[in-house]
N, C-alpha and C positions, 0 to 999 in steps of 0.2 A: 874299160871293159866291165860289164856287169859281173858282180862277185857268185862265181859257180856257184857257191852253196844254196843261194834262196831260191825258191820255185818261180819260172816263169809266170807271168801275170797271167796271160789266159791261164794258166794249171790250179789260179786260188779257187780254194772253194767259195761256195756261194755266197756266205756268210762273212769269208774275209774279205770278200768284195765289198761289202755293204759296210765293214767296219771301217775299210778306207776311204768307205766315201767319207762316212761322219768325220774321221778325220781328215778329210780334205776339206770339208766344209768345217769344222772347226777352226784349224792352220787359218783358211781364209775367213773366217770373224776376227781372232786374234787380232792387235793391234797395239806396235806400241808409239808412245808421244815422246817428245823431249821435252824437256823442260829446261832454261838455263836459268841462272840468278838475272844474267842480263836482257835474258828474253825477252820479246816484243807481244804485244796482245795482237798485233797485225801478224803475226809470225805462223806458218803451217804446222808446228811442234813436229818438223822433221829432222832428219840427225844433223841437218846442215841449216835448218832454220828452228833451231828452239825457241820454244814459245815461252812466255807466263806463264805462272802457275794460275791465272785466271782466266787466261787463254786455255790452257789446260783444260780447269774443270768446266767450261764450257764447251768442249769438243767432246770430252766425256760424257758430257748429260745429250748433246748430239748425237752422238755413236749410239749410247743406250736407248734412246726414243727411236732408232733403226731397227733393236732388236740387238745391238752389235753385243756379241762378252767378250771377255778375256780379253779386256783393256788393262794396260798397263802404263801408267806414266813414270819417266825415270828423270829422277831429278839429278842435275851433274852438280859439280862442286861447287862451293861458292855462298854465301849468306843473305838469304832471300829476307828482306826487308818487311815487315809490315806494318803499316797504321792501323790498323783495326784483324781480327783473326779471319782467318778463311772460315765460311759458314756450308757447312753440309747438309741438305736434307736429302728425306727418299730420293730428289731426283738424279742424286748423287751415286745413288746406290749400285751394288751390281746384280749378278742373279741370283740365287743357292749353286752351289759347285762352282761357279765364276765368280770370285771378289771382284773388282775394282782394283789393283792395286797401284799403289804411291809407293815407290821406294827409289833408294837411291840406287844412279848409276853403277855399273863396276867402278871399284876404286873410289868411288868418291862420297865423300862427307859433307851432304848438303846440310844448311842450319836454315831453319826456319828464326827469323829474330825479329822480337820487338820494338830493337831501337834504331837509334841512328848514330854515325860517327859524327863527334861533333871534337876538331881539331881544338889546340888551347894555344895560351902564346902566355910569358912570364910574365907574372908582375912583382918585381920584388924578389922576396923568399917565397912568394907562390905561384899558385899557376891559375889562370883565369878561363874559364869555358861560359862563351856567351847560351842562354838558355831559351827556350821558346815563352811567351808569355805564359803567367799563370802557371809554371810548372815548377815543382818544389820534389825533387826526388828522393826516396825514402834510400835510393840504394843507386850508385853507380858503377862501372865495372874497367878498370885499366888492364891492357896486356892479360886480359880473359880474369882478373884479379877484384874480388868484391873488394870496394871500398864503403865505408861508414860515416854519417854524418857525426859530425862532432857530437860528444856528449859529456855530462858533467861529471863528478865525482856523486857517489850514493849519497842519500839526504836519509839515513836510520831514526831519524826525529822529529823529520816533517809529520803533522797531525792534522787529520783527517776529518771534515767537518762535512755539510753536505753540499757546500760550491765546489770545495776541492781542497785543496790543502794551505796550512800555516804553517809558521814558524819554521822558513826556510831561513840559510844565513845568507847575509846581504851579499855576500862575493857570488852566492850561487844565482843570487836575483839577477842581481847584473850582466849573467851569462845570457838568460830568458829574454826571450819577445815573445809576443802574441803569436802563437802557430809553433811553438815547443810544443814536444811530445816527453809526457811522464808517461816512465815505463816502470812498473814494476809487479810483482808477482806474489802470491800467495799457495801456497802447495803444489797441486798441480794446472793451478791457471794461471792466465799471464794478461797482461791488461795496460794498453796506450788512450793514452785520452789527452786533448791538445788543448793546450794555455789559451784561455779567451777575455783573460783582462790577470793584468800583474798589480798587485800593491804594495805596501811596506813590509810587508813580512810573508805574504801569501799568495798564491797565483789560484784564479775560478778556472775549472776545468770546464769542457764541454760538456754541455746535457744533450741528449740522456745517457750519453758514455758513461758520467760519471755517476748518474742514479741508479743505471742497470749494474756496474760493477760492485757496487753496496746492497741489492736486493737480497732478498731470502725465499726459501720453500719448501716444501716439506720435508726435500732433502739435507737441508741446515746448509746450502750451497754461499751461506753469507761465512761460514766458518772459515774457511776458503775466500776470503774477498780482502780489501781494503779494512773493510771494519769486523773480520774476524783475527780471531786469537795468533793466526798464521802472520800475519801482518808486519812486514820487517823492515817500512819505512820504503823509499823511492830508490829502484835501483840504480837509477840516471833519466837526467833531463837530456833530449838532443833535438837538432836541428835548432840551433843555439843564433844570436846575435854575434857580430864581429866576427873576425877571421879565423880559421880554424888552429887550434895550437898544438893539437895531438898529432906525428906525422900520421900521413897515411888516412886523415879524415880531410872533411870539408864543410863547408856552412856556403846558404843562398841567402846573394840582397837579391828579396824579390822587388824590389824596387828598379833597380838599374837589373834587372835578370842575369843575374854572374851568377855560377859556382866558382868559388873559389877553393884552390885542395894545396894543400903544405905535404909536396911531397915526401915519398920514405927517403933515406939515405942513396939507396941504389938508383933511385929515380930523376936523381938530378943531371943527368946527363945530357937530358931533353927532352922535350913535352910530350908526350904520345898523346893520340890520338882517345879519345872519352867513349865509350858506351851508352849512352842515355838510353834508359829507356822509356817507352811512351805508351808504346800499345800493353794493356791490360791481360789478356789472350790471343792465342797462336792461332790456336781451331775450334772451332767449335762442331759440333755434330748434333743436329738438334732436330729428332723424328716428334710423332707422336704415337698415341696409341693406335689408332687408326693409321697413322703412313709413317712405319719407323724408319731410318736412317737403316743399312742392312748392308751385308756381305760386302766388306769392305777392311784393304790392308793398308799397314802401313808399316813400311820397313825398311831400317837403316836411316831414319830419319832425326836429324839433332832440332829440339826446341831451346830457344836462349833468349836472352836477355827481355824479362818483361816487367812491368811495373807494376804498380800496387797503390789505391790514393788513400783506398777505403777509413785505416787509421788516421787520416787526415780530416776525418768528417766528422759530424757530430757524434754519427755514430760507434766513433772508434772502435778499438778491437775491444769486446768482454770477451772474452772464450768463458766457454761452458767445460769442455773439453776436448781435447784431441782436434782442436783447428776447428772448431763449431761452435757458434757465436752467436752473443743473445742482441740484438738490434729493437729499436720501435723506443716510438714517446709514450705509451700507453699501458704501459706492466706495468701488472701492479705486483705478480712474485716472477720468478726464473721458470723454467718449465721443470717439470717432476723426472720426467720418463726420456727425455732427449728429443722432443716431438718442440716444434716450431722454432728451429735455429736455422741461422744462416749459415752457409761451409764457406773458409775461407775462398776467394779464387785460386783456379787452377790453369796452366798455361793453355791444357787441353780438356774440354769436357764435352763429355758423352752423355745424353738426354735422350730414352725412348730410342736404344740402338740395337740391332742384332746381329748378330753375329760381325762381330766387328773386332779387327786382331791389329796389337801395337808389336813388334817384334823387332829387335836389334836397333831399337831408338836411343836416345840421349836425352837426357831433361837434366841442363844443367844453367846455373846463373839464374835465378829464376825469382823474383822478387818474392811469388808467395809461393801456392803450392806447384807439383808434378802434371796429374792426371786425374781427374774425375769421371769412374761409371757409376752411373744413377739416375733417377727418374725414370725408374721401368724401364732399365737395360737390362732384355734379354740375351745371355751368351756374348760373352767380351774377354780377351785377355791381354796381358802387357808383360812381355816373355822376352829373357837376353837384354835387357836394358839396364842403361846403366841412370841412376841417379846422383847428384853433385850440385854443392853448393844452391841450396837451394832454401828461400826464407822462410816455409813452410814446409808441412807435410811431403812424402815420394808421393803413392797412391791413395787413392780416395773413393769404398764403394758404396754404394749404397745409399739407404735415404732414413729419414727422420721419421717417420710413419708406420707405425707395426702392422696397421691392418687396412690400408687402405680399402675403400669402396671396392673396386674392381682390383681380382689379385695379378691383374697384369702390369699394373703400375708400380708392382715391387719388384725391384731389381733382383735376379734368378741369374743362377751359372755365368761364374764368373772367375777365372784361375789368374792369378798374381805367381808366376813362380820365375827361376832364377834368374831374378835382378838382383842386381849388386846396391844395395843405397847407403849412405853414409854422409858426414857432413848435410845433412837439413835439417830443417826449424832453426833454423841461424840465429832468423830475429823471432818467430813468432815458437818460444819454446817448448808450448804446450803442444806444438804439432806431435805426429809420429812421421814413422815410416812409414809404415799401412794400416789404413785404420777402415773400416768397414763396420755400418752402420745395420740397419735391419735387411738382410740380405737372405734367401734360400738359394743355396749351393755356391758355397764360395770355397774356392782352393788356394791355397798360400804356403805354396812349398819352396823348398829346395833356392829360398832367397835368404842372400848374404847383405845382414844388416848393423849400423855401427854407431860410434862419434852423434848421438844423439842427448841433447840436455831431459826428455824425456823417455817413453813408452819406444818400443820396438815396434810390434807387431799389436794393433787394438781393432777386438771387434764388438761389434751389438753396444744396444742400450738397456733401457729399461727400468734398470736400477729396482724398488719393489713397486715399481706403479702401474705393470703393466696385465695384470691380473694370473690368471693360473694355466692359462694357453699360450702353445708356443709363438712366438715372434720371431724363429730363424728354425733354419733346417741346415742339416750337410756344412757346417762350417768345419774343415778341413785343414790345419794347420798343422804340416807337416815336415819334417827335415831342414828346416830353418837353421841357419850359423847365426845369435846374436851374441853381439858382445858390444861393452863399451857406450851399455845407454845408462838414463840417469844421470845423468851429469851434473845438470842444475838441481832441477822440480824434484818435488818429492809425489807418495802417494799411486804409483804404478811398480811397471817391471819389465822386464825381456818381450812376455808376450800377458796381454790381457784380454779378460774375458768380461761380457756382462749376456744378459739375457737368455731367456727360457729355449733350449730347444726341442723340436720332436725326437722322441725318444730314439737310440740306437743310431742317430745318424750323424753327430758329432763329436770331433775329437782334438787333442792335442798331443802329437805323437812325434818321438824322434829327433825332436829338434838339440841341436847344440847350445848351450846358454851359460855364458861366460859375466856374472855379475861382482866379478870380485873389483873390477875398476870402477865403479862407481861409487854414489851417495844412496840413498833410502831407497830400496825398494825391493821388490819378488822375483823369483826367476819367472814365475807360472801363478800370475795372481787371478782366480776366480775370483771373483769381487762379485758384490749382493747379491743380484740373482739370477745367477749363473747357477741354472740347472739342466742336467742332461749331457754331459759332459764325459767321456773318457780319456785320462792325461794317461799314458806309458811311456815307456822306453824312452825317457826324453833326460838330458844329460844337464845338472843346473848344480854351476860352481858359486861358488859364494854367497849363493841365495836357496831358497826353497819357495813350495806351491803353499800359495796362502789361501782359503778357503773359509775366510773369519765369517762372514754371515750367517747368521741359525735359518734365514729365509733362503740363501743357497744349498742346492743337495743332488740330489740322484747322480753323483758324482766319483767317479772311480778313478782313483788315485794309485798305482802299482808298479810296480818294477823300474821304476825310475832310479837315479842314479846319484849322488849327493854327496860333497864334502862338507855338507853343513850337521847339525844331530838331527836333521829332517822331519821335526816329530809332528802331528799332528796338528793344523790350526783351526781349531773348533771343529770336533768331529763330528757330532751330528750323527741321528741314527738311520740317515740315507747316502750317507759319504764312508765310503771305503778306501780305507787309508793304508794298504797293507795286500801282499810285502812289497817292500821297497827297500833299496841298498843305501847306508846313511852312513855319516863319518869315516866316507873312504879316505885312506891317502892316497893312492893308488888308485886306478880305474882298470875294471877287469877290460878284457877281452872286446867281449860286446861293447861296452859303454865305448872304448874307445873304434869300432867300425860304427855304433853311431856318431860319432864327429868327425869322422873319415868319409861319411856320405854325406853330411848336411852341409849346407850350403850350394852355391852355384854349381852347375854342371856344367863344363866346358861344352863347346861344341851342339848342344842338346837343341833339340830340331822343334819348331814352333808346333803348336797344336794347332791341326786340321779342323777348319768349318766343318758343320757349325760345332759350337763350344758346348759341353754337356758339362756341369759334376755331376759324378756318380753318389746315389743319393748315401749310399754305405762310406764308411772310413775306408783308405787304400787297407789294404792286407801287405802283412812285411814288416 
């Protein structure tokens, strides 16, 4: 029986007639697909016949050249496999007010993954997993578990020449074949370069790995290097010769293609099943300026297991900083201002996108980085996510170029807020958590961050090369919980600053920062030239805001909160240092509902297309 209270249909007015049409005509655009892990590309993506997920986005890009919106595909549970990433362009896209969206089923926990299961059988005290030609993995994963390639003991006395290193001891040589990786680090860089002939006392490193790790430039970035003052010998050799002896590692004959791994204790029970992984990236989303990638979601969706060779090439890993890498046979110095580096890869990366939202995702097992928006992505956010175990960097915004030709190729409005990340930069230590490059309007709140050998939260570049005009606007770093970074590296801190911004529109506010467990570093380090800046109410235990450069200023430092004697570092007569609360033992009132609010927010509902920051700091 029709429910008495609503008006008879002939009784709507005229207006509500018309809105029901729209919505009868909307209801009927609507549309949604299925997707299974087992799906079929022959399959109707109906609830009873799921499709591929490339089945999928070709019934998508079908529907959209209809006219069709408010598409939705639902991926159900299960671990969709891939040799190469899913690739997005505009055709992909959806309308303004109509995303696209990708997200999972109720209930279910689909993973996007790089690799393949690859079963093993005992040999011995070990265990054997046949491998695909030509592949040498940096990282494998047991029962969801990273596993490590063997590595040797530190060599603090190997010396540094310009092939690579000497006077290693002969028990370490013997460990080495052709295709080891030396790893070792200097402040806050970190640096792989692969064995390309062994001798009696000495192994040649790759060039120009190992030319660009020993460069210089006007920043003294060699001080920091193999043959700077920093310089504290080889942390470890790995991907070793002979069988692995550490449990819980493994060494490859790429000869007869074996991994072979010397299980942990609990592991002898019986062989599980191996993670390899092979594909590089998950997704790619790749517009241009002319036809961006656009209005498009993704949510509840897990990224995992993916590889990484790059260190394996001539060009190994130099990091410059923060997961951004100096590559080429032809430098002749480092760059100055952070302009012409490569970024490590990311499982997911975003290129010339708009409006484009990651919400309630997973980026975990991940050989290198999370996520990358950049390349003149306008409006993007990565919201309720959680980050883990990952060999690099969580997030990654922005780009290398402060003033590009056209200003639509610089990455604008872009909000990072309550993700959970911890345990990454595994292997690659100079990562962060979020680190964002030359960017206008970036927001970075209300994310809980941790278990980092480096930086927390890092933005901009510049350093002093980039003249006396801004290079960022609206950077927004807000109600952050870090604790527990620094570990390794030295030369950072909780949360770091570099470059010039437009006045009035940036800040550092509120955040929580717990520095008393770590090694060297700031809670709230302004570094060079960080100008334009307002730091407050923000709560920093065992560290303090460091402001050393006489070239950083317009810099207002106040009411912030401090068990350290918080005094001044290098004041400067355009930095205002005062008041501020210093040598508490106790935290009043306030300071402690600022760490009662920072961090993740349960439940907190994703931000509505399209994506804006607000050019002003929040108020609060």
């Amino acid at each position: 029986m029709p429910d008495a209270h609503l008006p008879k249909p002939s009784r709507l007015p005229r207006i509500g007639l018309a809105l029901a049409g729209l919505l009868l005509a909307s209801s009927l655009c609507a549309q949604t697909l299925h997707v299974a892990s087992d799906g079929t590309d022959q399959a109707d993506c109906s609830a009873t016949a799921p499709c591929s997920l490339q089945a999928a986005q070709a019934k998508v890009r079908a529907l959209r050249r209809q006219g069709r919106d408010d598409i939705e595909a639902q991926l159900g549970d299960g671990i969709y496999r891939l040799r190469e990433p899913l690739r997005f362009d505009a055709a992909d896209s959806g309308a303004p007010g109509h995303p696209v969206r990708w997200r999972a089923a109720p209930g279910a926990q689909p993973v996007l993954a790089g690799s393949q299961s690859v079963q093993g059988r005992r040999d011995g005290a070990l265990w054997s997993f046949v491998l695909p030609p030509d592949d040498e993995p940096t990282s494998i994963w047991m029962d969801g578990r990273r596993r490590w390639p063997s590595r040797t003991a530190a060599c603090p006395h190997c010396v540094v020449d310009a092939k690579g290193l000497a006077k290693l001891p002969p028990t370490m040589l013997r460990q080495l074949k052709v295709g080891s990786l030396a790893v070792l680090h200097a402040r806050w860089r970190d640096f792989r370069c692969r064995v390309i002939a062994i001798g009696t006392d000495r192994v040649d490193l790759a060039q120009p790995c190992w030319r660009n790790a020993t460069l210089d430039s006007r920043n003294d970035w060699a001080l920091a290097s193999p043959v700077g003052k920093y310089y504290g010998g080889v942390d470890w050799f790995e991907n070793l010769a002979g069988d692995p002896v550490a449990p819980g590692s493994y060494t490859v004959d790429a000869t007869r293609h074996v991994l072979r791994y010397r299980p942990l204790p609990g592991e002898k029970a019986g062989v599980p099943a191996m993670e390899l992984p092979l594909a590089e990236q998950l997704l790619r989303l790749e517009g241009t300026r002319a036809a961006p990638v656009h209005d498009l979601v993704f949510d509840g969706i897990g990224f995992a297991y993916t590889a990484w060779r790059k260190p394996m090439s001539n060009d190994g890993y130099v990091s410059l900083q923060a997961g951004y890498l100096v590559d080429g046979a032809n430098r002749s110095a480092l760059p100055d201002n952070g302009e012409g580096m490569t970024r490590i890869a990311s499982a997911v990366d975003v290129e010339a996108g708009r409006d484009i939202l990651f919400d309630h995702d997973r980026f975990e097992h991940l050989a290198a980085g999370g996520i990358a928006l950049a390349g003149g992505t306008h409006g993007a956010a990565v919201t309720n996510s959680r980050f883990a175990d990952l060999g690099g960097g969580g997030v990654f915004v922005g780009d290398t170029e402060a003033h590009p030709a056209d200003a639509a190729d610089k990455t604008a409005d872009i909000v990072v807020a309550d993700n959970l990340i911890d345990h990454v930069a595994l292997a690659y230590r100079d990562n962060v958590a979020i680190m964002a490059g030359f960017v206008n309007g970036l927001e970075i709140a209300h994310n809980t961050v941790g278990d980092l050998p480096y930086s927390g939260i890092s933005v901009g570049w510049g350093w002093n090369y980039e003249g006396d005009t801004p290079v960022e606007s609206s950077i927004h770093i807000v109600a952050n919980r870090i604790g527990r970074v620094m570990q390794q590296l030295a030369d950072g801190g909780a949360i770091y600053t570099q470059g010039q911004s437009t006045p009035g529109t940036s800040c550092v506010v509120r955040n929580a920062i717990d520095m008393r467990h770590g090694r060297e570093g700031n809670g709230i380090y302004l570094d060079e030239r960080t100008v334009d800046f307002d730091v407050e109410r923000n709560v920093v235990l065992g560290s303090w805001v460091s402001a050393w450069a006489k070239w950083s200023g317009k810099l207002r430092i106040v009411d912030n909160w401090t068990d350290t004697a918080g005094k001044p570092h290098h004041p400067g007569p355009t930095k205002v240092w005062a008041p501020n609360f210093t040598g508490l033992k106790t935290l009043p009132p306030a300071a402690l509902a600022v760490q009662r609010a920072s961090g993740v927010r349960e439940g907190q509902a994703a931000p509505a297309l399209p994506i804006r920051v607000s050019a002003a700091c929040p108020a609060g």
